[in-house]
C-alpha positions as CSV (number, residue, x, y, z in Angstrom):
1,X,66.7,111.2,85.8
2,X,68.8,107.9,86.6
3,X,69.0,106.9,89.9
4,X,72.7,107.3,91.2
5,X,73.7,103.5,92.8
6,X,75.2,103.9,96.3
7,X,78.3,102.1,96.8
8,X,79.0,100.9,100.5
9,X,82.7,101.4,101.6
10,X,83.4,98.6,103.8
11,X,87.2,99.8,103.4
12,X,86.9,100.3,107.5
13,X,86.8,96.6,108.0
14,X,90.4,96.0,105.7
15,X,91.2,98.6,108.2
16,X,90.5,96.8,111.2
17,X,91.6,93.7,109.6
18,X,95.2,95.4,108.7
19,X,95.3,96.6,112.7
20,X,94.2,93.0,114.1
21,X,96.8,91.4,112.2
22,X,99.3,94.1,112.8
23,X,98.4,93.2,117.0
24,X,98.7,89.9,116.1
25,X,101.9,89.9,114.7
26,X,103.5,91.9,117.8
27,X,102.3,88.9,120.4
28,X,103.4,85.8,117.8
29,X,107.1,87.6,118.4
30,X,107.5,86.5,121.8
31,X,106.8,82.5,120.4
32,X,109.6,80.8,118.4
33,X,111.0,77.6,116.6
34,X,114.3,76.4,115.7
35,X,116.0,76.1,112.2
36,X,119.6,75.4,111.7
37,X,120.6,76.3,115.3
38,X,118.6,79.5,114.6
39,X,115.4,80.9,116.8
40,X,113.1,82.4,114.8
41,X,109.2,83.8,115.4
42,X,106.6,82.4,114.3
43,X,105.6,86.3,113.0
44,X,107.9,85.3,109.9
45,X,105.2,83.5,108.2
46,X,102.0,86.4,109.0
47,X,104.7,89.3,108.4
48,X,104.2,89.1,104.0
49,X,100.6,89.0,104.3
50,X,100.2,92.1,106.4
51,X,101.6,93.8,103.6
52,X,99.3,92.0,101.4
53,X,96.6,93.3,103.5
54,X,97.9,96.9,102.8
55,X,98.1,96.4,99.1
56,X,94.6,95.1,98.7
57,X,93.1,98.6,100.5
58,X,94.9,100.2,98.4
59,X,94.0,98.2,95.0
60,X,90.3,98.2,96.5
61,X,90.0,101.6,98.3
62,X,93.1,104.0,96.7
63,X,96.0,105.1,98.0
64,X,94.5,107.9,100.6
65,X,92.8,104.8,102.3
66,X,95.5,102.6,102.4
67,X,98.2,105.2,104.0
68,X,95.0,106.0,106.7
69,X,94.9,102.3,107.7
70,X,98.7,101.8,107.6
71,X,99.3,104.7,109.9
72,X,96.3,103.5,111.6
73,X,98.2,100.0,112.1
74,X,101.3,101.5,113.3
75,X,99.7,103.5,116.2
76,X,97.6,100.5,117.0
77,X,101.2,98.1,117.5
78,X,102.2,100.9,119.5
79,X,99.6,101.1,121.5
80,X,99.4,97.4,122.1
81,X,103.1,97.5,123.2
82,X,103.0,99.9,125.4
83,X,99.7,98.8,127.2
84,X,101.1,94.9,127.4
85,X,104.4,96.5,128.7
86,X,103.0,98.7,131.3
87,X,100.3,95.1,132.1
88,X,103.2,93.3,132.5
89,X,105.2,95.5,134.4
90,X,108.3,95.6,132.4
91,X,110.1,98.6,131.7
92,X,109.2,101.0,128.9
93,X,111.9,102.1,126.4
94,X,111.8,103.7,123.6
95,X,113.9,102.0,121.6
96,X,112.1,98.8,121.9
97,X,108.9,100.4,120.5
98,X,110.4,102.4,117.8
99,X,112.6,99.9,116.0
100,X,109.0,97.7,115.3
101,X,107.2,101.3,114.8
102,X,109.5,102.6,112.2
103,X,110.5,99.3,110.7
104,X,106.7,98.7,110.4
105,X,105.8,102.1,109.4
106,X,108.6,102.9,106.3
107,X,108.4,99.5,105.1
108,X,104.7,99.5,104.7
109,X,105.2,102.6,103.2
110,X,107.7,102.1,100.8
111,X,105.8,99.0,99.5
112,X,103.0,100.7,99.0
113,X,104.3,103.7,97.2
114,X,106.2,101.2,94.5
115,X,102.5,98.9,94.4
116,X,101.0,102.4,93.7
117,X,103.6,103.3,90.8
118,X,103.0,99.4,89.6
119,X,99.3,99.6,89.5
120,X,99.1,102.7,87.9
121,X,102.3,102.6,85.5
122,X,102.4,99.0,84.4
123,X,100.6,95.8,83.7
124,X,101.0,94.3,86.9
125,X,104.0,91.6,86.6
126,X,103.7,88.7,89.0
127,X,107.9,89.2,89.4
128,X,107.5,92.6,90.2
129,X,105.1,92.4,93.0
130,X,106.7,89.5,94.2
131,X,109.7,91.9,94.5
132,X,108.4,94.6,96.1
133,X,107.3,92.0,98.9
134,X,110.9,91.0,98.9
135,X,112.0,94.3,99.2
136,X,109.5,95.8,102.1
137,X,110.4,93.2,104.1
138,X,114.2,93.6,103.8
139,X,113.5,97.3,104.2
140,X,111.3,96.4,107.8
141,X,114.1,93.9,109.2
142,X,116.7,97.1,108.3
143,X,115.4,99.3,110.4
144,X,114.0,96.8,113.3
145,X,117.9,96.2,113.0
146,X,119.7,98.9,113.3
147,X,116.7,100.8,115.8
148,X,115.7,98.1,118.1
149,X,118.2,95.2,117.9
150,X,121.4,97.8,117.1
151,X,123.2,94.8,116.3
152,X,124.3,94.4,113.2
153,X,127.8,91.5,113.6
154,X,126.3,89.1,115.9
155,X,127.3,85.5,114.6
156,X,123.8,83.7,114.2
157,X,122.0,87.1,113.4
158,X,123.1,86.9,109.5
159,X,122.4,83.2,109.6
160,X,118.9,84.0,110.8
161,X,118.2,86.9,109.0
162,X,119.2,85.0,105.6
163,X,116.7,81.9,106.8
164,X,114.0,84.2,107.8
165,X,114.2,86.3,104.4
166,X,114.3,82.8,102.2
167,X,111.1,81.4,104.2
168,X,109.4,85.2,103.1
169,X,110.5,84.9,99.9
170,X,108.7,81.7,99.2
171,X,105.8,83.0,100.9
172,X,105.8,86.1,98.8
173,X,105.8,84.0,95.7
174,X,102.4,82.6,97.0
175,X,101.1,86.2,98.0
176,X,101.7,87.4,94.7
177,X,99.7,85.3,92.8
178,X,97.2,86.0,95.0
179,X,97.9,90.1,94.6
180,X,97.8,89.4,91.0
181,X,94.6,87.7,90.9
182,X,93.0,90.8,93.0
183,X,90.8,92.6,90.8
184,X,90.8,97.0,91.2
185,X,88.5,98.2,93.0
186,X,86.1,101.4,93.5
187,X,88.8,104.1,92.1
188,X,89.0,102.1,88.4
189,X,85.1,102.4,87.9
190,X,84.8,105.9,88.6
């Protein structure tokens, strides 16, 4: 009888590193820099790799651990909002939370649900990952938009959005080629 080899899921620790990030984000929003007579957060740059971060669990772990540790993620920023709010002593609303939350939440979602569909119906094509990235994070600054900024005509908000989506974009060519260089994980060999 062959001795059955134990495979340690260290999945938790993607987990935690998918929530720390996720924290992380939330305080780099309140620090910014200027481009073209635009403010913009340093969060920009961290923002692709969260979902990066996501897509590994899932390339590593499956799907079922991947929407754990997004959801996980999501409560965490909450959490973190609410507690620094209530620290601070500013006032709690609900729209600032849930524009982030749901922006956050659907986006990370939708990416993952076209990675999953990539992975398992395709060779994975560097352009096509890339895209996805592209298209999560237009899909997070839509609903952080129209939820927590409800602005949608402000003069330098299309300028910014543009400059902030062009900086991610060349950063997404650079996480893809990392994606792409990820090897699958525990689900493949079984």
């Amino acid at each position: 009888m062959a001795k059955k080899e134990e495979i340690y899921d260290d999945s938790w620790l993607y987990s935690l590193i998918l929530i720390t990030m996720t924290i992380f984000l939330e305080a780099l929003k309140k620090y910014t820099f200027t481009i073209f007579n635009v403010n913009l957060t340093y969060a920009l740059f961290l923002l692709p790799v969260v979902y990066l971060i996501a897509n590994y669990i899932m390339k590593k772990y499956g799907y079922k651990k991947a929407v754990v540790s997004i959801s996980i993620s999501g409560l965490a920023l909450v959490l973190f909002y609410t507690l620094v709010t209530v620290l601070l002593k500013r006032e709690l609303l609900l729209t600032n939370i849930s524009g982030e939350f749901c922006g956050y939440v659907i986006s990370q979602f939708a990416n993952l649900t076209i990675y999953a569909f990539l992975l398992n119906n395709t060779k994975l094509n560097y352009f096509l990952v890339v895209i996805n990235y592209i298209f999560a994070l237009v899909i997070n600054y839509m609903f952080y938009t129209l939820i927590y900024l409800n602005k949608v005509v402000l003069n330098n908000f299309w300028k910014g959005y543009l400059i902030t989506l062009l900086i991610q974009t060349v950063i997404c060519f650079i996480i893809g080629f990392l994606d792409i260089k990820i090897k699958r994980g525990i689900e493949k060999d079984a």
